[in-house]
N, C-alpha and C positions, 0 to 999 in steps of 0.2 A: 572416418572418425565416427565410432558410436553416438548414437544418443543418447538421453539417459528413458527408458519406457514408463510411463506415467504408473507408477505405484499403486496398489490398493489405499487407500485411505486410511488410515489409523481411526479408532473409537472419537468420535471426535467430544469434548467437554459437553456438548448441549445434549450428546447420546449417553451417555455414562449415567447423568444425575439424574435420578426420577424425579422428573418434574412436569411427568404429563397434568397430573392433577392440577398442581400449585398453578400449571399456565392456563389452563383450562378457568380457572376463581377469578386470576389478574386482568384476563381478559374477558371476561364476563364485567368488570369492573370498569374498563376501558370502555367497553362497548355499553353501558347501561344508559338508559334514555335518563335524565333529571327532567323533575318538574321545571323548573327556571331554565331559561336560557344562558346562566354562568356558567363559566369551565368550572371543571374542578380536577382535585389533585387525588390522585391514587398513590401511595407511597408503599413499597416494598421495605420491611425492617429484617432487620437479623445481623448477627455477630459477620467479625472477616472469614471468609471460606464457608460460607454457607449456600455460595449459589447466588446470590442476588441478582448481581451481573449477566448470567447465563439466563435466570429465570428471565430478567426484562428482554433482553436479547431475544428469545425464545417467542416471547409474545408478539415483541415487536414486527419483527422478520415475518410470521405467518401473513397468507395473503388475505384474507378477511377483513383482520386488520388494520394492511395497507389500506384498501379501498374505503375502507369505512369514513376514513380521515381526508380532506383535503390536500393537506400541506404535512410535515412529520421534519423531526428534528432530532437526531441524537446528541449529546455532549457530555464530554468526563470530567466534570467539577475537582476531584478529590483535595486535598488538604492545600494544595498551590493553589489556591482560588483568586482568580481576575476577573472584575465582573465584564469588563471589558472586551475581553477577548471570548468569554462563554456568548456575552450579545452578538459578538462579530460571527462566531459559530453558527449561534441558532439564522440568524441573519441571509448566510450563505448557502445556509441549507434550505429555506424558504423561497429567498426570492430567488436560486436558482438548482434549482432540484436538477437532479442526476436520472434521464428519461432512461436507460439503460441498466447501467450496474448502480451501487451505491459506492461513493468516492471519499477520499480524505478532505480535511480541508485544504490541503496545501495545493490539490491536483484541482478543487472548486476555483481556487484561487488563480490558476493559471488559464482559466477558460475567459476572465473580465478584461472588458477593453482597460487600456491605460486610462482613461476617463473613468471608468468605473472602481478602478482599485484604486485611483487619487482619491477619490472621494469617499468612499470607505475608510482610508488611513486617514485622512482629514478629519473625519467623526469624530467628536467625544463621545464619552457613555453613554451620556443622556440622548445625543441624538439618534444614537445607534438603537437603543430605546425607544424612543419616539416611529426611526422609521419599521423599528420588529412589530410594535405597536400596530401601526398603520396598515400593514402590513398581515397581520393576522387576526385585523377586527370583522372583518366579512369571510372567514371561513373557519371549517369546523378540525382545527387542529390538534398534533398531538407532538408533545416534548417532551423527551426524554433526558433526564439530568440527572445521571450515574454518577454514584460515591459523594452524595452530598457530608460532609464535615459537619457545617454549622448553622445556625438559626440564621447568619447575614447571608448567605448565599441566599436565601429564600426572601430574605427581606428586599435586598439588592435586587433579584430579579420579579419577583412576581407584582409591580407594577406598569412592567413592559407585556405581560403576556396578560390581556383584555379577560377581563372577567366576562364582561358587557360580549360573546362572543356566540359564534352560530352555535347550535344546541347542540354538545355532545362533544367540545371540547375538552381534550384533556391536560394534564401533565403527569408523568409518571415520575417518581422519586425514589429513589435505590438509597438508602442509609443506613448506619449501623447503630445511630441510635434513636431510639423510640421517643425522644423529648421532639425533636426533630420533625419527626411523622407525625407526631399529635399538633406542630405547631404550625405546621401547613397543610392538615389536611382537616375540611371541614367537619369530616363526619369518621368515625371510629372503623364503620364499615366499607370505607375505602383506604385500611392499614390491614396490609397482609403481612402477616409476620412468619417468616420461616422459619421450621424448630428443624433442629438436629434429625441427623436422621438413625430408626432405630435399627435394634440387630441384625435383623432381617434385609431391610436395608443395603443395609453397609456393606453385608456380605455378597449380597447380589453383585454390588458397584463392584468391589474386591475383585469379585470372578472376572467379571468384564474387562476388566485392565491388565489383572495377571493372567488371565486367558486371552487375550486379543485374536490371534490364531486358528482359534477355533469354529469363529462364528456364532451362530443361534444356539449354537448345542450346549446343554449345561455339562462341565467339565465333570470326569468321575476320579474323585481323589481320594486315595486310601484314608482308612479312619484317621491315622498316627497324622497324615497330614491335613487334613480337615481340621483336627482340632487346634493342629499349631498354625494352623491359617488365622483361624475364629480367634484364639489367643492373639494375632499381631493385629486382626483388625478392631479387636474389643479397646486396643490401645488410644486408636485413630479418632474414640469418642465420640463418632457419628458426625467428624468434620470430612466434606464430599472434598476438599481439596489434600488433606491426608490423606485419605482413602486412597483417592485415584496418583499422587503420587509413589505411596508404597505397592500396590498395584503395577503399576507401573516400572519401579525397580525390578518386583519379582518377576515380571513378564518374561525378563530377560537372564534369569535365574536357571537352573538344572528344577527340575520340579521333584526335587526329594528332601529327607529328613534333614538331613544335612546343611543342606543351603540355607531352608526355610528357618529350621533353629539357629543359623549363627546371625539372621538377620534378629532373629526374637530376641538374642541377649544381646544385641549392641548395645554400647556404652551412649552412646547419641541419643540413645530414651531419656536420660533422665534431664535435660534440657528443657524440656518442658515443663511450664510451669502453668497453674491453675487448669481449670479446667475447659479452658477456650484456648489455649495453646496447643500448636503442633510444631512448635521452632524445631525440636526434636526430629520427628517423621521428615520434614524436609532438610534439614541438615544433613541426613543419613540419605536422604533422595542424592543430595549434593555429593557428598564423598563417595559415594557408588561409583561416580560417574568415572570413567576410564580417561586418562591426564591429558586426553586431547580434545575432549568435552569441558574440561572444567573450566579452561581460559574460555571458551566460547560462550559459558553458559554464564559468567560472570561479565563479560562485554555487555550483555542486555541487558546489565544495569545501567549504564550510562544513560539510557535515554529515559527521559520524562516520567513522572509518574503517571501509568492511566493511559500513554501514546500508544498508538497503533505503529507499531514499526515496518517498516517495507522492508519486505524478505530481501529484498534483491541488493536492498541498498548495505543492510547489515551482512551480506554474504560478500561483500567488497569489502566491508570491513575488517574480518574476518583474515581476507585474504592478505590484503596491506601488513595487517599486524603478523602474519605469519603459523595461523595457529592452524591451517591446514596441511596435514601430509600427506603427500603424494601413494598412490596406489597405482606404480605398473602405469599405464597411459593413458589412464584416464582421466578427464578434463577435471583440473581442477573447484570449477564452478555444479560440476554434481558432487563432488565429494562432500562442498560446503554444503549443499542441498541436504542429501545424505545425514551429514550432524544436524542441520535441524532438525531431520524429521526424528531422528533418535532422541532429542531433548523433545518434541511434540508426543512421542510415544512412553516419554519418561511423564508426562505432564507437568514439564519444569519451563516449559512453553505453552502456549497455546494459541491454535491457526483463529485470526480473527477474519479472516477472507481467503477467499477462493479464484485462482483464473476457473475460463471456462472449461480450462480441457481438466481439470482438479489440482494441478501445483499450487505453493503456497503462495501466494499473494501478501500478503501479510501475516503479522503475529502479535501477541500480546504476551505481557506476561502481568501474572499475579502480584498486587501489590504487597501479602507476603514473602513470595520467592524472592521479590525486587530488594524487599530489605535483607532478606540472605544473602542477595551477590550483592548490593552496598558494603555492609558488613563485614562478610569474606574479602572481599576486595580492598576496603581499608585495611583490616589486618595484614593483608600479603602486599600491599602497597602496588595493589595493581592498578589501579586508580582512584581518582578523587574527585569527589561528584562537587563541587562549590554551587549550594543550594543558597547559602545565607551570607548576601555579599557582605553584612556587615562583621561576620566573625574574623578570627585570625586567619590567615592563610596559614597552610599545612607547609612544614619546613622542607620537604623532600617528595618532589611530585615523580612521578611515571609517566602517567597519563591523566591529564586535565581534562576535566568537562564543565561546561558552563552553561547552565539552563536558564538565567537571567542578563540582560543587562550588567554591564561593570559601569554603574552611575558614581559613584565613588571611589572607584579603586582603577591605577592602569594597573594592568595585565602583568607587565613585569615586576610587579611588587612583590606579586605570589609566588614569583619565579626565582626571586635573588638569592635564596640560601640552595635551590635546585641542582645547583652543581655540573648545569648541562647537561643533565640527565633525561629529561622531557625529550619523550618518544611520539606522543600524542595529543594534539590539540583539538579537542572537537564541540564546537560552540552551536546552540539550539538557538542562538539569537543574537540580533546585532547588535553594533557597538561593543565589541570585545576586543580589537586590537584598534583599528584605525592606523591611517599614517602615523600621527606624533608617535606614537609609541614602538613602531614596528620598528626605527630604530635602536631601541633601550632592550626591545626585546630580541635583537639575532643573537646574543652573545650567550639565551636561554636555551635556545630552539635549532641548534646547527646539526643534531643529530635528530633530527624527527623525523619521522614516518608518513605518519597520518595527519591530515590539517584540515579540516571541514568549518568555515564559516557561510557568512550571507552576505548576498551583496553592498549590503550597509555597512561592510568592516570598510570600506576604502570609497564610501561616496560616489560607490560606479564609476569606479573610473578608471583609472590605470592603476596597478598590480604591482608592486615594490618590485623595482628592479633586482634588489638584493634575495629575490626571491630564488634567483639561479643559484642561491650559495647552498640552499637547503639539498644537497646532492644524494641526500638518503631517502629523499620522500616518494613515496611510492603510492600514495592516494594523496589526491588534490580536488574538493568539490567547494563548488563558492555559489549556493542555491541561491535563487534570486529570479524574477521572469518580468523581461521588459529593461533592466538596466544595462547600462554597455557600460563593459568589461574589456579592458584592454591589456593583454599579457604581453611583458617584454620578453623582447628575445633572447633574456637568457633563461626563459624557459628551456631552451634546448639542452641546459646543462644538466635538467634533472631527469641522468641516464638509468635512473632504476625507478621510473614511473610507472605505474601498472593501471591506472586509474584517473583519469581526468575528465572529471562531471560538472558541466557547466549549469548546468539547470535550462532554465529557460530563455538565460541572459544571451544580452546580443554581441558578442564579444569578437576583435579580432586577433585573428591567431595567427602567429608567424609562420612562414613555410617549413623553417628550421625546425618544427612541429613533427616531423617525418622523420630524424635523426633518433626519435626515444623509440627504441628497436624492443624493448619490455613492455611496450603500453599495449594491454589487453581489452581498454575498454574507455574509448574518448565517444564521451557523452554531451556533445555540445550541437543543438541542432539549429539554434538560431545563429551559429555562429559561423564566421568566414575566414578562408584558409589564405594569407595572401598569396599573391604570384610570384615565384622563381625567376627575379631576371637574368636575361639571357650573361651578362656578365658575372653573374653569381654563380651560378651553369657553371660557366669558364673556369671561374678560380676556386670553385670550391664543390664542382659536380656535380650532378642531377639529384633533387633529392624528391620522392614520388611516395605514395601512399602504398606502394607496394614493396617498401620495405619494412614494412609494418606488418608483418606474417603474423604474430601471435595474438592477432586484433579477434576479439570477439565480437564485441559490440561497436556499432561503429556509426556515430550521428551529427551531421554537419550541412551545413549550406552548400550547394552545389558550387561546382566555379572552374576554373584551368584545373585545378588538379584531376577532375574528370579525363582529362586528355588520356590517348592513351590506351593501354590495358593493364592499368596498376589496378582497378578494382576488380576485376576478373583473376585478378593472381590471391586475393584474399579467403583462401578454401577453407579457413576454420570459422568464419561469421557465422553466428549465430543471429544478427540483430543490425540491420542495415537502414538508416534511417538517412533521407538524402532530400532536403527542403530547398525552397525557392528556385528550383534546376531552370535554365535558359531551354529554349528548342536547340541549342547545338547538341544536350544531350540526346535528343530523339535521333540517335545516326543508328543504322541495323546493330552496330558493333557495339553501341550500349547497352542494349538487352541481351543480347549475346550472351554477355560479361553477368549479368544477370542469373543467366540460365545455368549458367556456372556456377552461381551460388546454391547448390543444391540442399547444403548444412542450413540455412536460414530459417527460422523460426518467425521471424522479425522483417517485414520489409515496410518500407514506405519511402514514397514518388511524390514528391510534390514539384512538379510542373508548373510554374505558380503564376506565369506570365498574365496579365492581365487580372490580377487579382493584386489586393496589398498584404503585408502580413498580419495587421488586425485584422482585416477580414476573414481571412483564413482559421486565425485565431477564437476568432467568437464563433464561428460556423464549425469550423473542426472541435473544439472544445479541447482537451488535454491530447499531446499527443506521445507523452512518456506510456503509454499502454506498451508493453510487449508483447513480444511473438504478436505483430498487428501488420496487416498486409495494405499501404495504402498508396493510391495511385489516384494523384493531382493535378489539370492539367485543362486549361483552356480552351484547346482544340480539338475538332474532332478526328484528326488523324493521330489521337495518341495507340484508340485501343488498335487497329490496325496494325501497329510497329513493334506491338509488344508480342511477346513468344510467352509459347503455353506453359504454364505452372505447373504439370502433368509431373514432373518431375520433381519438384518441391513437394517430399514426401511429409515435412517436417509442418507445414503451415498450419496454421489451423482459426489465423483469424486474415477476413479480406476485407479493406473498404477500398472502394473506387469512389473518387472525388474528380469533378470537372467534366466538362461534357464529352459522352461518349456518342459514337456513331450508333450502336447496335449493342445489347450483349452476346458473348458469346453462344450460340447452340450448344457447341459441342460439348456435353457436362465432364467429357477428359481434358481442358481446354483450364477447369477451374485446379485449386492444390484436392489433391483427392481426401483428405483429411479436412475440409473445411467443419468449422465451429461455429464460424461468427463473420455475417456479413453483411456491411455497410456500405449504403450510396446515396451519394448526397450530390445536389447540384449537376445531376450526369444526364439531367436534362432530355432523357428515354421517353420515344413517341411509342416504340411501343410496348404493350402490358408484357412488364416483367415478368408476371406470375407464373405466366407456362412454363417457362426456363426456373425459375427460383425454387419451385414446387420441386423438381427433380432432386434436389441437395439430399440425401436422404440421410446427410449425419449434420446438418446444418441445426443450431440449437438457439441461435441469436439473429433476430434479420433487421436493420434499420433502415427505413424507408424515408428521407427526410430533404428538405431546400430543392424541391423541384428535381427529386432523382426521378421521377416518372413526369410528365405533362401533356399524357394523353387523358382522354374522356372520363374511362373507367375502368376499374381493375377487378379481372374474374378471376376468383380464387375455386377450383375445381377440385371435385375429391380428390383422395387416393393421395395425397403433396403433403408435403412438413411431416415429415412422420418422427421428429425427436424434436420440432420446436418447440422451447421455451418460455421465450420473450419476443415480443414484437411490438416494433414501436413506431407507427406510422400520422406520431401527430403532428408533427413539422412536415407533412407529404400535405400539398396543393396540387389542382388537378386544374387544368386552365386555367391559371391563375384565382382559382378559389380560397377561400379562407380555410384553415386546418381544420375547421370544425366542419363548416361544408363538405370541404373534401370527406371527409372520415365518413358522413353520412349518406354522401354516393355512391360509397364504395360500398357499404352494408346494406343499401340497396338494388344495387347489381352485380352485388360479388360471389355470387355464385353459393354453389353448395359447402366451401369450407371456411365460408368467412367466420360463421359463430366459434371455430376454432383459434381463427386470428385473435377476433374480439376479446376471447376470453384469455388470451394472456399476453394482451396488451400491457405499456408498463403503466 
């Protein structure tokens, strides 16, 4: 089975828009010394599609920057504003920063002991205030607070973030209007205001987008089409998100007179109104699109105003609903890939993160476009976004989405003129159905598809048994981490399931689990498979993981159904994730089965014996990362038993977890494509460095919880030659303190530590 080969990159948003200048002033602004030791506010102003977003983004991200500030905080305010939850935000990012990459909040969330996320949901505002307070009175921070709306937003929070604070604290403020900027920020010259951009400009941007292909080289286009270029982008009025959308249509155009004029007279022009509109330009972005784009490009309406969406999770989505077609044999999960990147290269998306080998990670989309596929959407009754619980419900639903709480309304009220026609349920937050009602509502819901809630719909606890009636559903996720979740067993009735993501919850799952012969991708890793008794065997046959052939992704607690060589027969994994495993799995015949996995992108070993799963939990931190290689395990006879990776062409991220004897010498012995590699707790006497230096395409290295506990670590020339990031502050050396440690090392580390040093996170 092919792969799919890691793509060039398309122009990405923060390269299209000249904004070297504008970040150059913002963060002159950031970084400026005051007399007084008060924060102060910097706020960026300008109309919607002028960049704002990109430009904070832009400044933020640089490393300078980073360093400058102690502590740093992003959050999307925009018109749904909760003061509550923007506190819980900044909160999460403070008191526990992300030493590696930068993470969502949902994946912050999954790293806190149960003690600690009690206590958080317990908070009110004010305490949550109080502790952000506390919190960022001794250092010199920076917080970012994208798409502010209104003067409360600012009132609401800036008596949680300390005036009284170390010198050179900031806040950055992104807004569209200027009453706003003036009313929280001190001084006139900490308001940047973006103007449009001029012809010259715009034309540059233009090339960029409808040239993408070419590279650095400025494109050579006969006069006749020059001028009908400069004619469609004189339209775009110097707004950079028209621009790079019609840009972006033409990219994919014939580059002749023809084309370019029938886009110049579409009738979609005149849709536009005033002169800060481009409803038009993007509408005409929209119906360009080829009929098996447009359902996908309007699903990313469902979610949130301002959310970071997970590529991976919306490419499930995707699939459930059916809007992918098949191409010849290849996997359906790059196909969906595939259409993202063409809505990324249309700029009717945009990549908001990156894995390390360059696929997308996540996405965004513009809170214009957002109101185009709402819009579009309502009109063609593709879905129905229920923002304002207190309106009427819509009489004829498709596809439901719920971005609030149902505090006044049960579920099936909105559903009773529906006609059973509801294909999709999919809820950003709980209490949406609950027991009492999940009876009132099967008589809504018998033909659905798609069903995504939180584990707060059912109290953690058991799973409506009538859940086996839903025989059409083919995506089932119940996000949640830390509740247990128990599915009945007539789960096994839902024979056209392709998707079943548990989150983080601890849930157990029937053996009959193995009869859904369509399931592509059971995402449950805290959770347990029971055992097959022998008279079940009897009367009704073996049933094993290895009838599960079409399984891509594949994440669960260890247990009997290891027995065997049912996971050795699963040749299309992509994504193998296998937690709290016993030593009976360490037999030669389980790595075997392993080596067999040659397709895997994705592995992780936790061997967990003598460890609990909060521990694991707060010391591992999120373990939903993909294509992520990690091996877990108490003893030192794990690395011994394992067989070489040499073969695992596809890997590209390794953590070794739990104490290892030795690392391996042999650098064919590692995946020959490594990216990114982590060790923690592996409790190595001796200095890594000589063996880790060798990586030569290695770009991420975390050193941390006693992976090393010898003396001193020599870092010698000629080694890392593509590193990164390196993050060796959680690394203790005889049980020294991380601070210590770090400064033994830079004193006997040899000739390349100032390389380490300098791109530490």
């Amino acid at each position: 089975m092919s792969h799919k080969e890691q793509r060039a990159p398309v122009v990405e948003e923060s390269d299209v828009v000249e904004i070297i200048d504008d970040a150059n002033k913002v963060k002159q602004m950031l970084m400026m010394k005051v007399e007084t030791s008060t924060r102060s506010v910097v706020s960026i102003v300008g109309m919607g599609d002028l960049g704002k977003t990109t430009l904070a983004k832009k400044v933020y991200n640089q490393r300078d920057v980073q360093e400058h500030f102690d502590c740093k905080a992003w959050v999307y305010v925009s018109q749904e504003f909760r003061a509550r939850e923007i506190l819980l935000a900044i909160v999460l990012h403070v008191m526990f920063p992300d030493d590696e990459e930068k993470r969502k909040i949902e994946e912050i969330r999954e790293t806190l002991s149960d003690e600690e996320k009690r206590k958080l949901e317990e908070m009110r505002e004010n305490e949550l205030g109080e502790k952000l307070c506390e919190v960022l009175g001794e250092k010199k921070y920076l917080v970012v607070m994208d798409d502010v709306w209104s003067r409360e937003v600012w009132n609401s929070l800036r008596l949680y973030l300390p005036e009284e604070a170390k010198d050179g604290s900031k806040v950055l403020i992104t807004t569209r209007n200027q009453e706003i900027a003036l009313h929280a920020t001190s001084s006139k010259a900490f308001i940047y205001e973006l103007r449009i951009m001029n012809e010259d400009e715009s034309w540059q941007l233009f090339l960029k987008k409808a040239f993408l292909g070419i590279g650095t080289t400025t494109p050579t286009l006969t006069t006749e089409l020059e001028d009908l270029g400069k004619k469609i982008v004189t339209k775009c009025k110097g707004l950079p998100l028209a621009i790079v959308v019609l840009g972006g249509l033409l990219s994919t155009k014939e580059k002749t007179k023809e084309s370019w004029e029938k886009v110049l007279l579409s009738r979609e022009w005149h849709l536009d109104q005033g002169p800060e509109s481009c409803t038009g330009i993007l509408a005409l972005g929209y119906n360009d699109l080829p009929y098996y784009l447009k359902s996908c490009f309007l699903y990313c309406g469902i979610f949130p105003e301002d959310s970071e969406i997970d590529a991976w999770h919306l490419i499930k989505f995707w699939l459930a609903e059916g809007f992918i077609q098949r191409r010849g044999k290849e996997r359906l999960e790059d196909i969906a890939e595939d259409y993202m990147h063409e809505l990324i290269h249309r700029s009717l998306i945009q990549v908001a993160d990156r894995r390390i080998n360059g696929r997308v990670k996540s996405c965004r989309m513009h809170d214009l476009l957002r109101d185009l596929a709402v819009s579009q959407a309502k009109d063609a009754n593709f879905f129905e976004v229920h923002e304002n619980m207190d309106s009427t419900f819509p009489i004829s639903i498709r596809r439901l989405v719920i971005h609030q709480n149902l505090i006044n309304h049960d579920i099936s009220q909105c559903l009773h003129n529906s006609s059973s026609r509801l294909r999709s349920l999919v809820s950003f937050s709980g209490s949406t159905i609950g027991k009492k009602s999940w009876g009132s509502l099967q008589e809504h819901i018998k033909l659905l598809t798609v069903l995504n809630l939180s584990d707060e719909e059912f109290g953690g606890h058991v799973l409506p048994r009538d859940i086996g009636q839903l025989i059409h559903l083919k995506f089932l996720c119940i996000k949640g981490f830390r509740s247990h979740v128990k599915l009945p067993s007539s789960i096994d009735r839902l024979v056209n399931l392709q998707s079943l993501d548990l989150g983080g919850n601890d849930c157990n799952i029937p053996h009959s689990i193995w009869k859904l012969k369509k399931l592509r991708h059971l995402e449950c890793r805290f959770s347990k498979v029971s055992s097959q008794s022998q008279i079940n065997k009897c009367v009704n046959g073996y049933l094993g993981v290895e009838q599960l052939t079409n399984l891509q992704t594949l994440a669960l607690e260890g247990g009997s159904w290891l027995e065997g060589d049912g996971l050795g027969k699963l040749t299309q994994l992509r994504s193998l994730t296998l937690s709290r495993c016993s030593n009976s799995c360490l037999k030669t015949e389980f790595f075997e089965f392993i080596v067999k996995l040659t397709t895997l992108e994705f592995l992780i070993l936790h061997f967990t014996e003598g460890y609990t799963k909060e521990t694991l939990v707060n010391r591992r931190g999120s373990v939903r990362e993909k294509k992520n290689v990690t091996i877990d395990h108490h003893n030192k006879t794990l690395l011994p038993r394992l067989m070489p990776f040499s073969h695992h062409a596809y890997l590209y991220e390794l953590s070794l977890f739990g104490m290892l004897e030795k690392l391996s010498e042999q650098i064919e012995f590692y995946p020959p494509k490594l990216l990114r590699l982590v060790l923690w707790e592996c409790k190595l006497t001796d200095d890594p460095m000589m063996i880790l230096k060798k990586f030569s395409s290695l770009r991420i290295l975390v050193l941390g919880y006693d992976a090393y506990v010898g003396e001193k670590m020599v870092c010698s020339s000629g080694g890392f030659l593509q590193l990164e990031i390196t993050n060796l502050e959680k690394l203790s050396l005889l049980g020294s303190s991380c601070h210590k440690s770090i400064k033994e090392i830079e004193e006997d580390g040899g000739e390349d530590w100032d390389k380490l040093r300098k791109i530490m996170c």
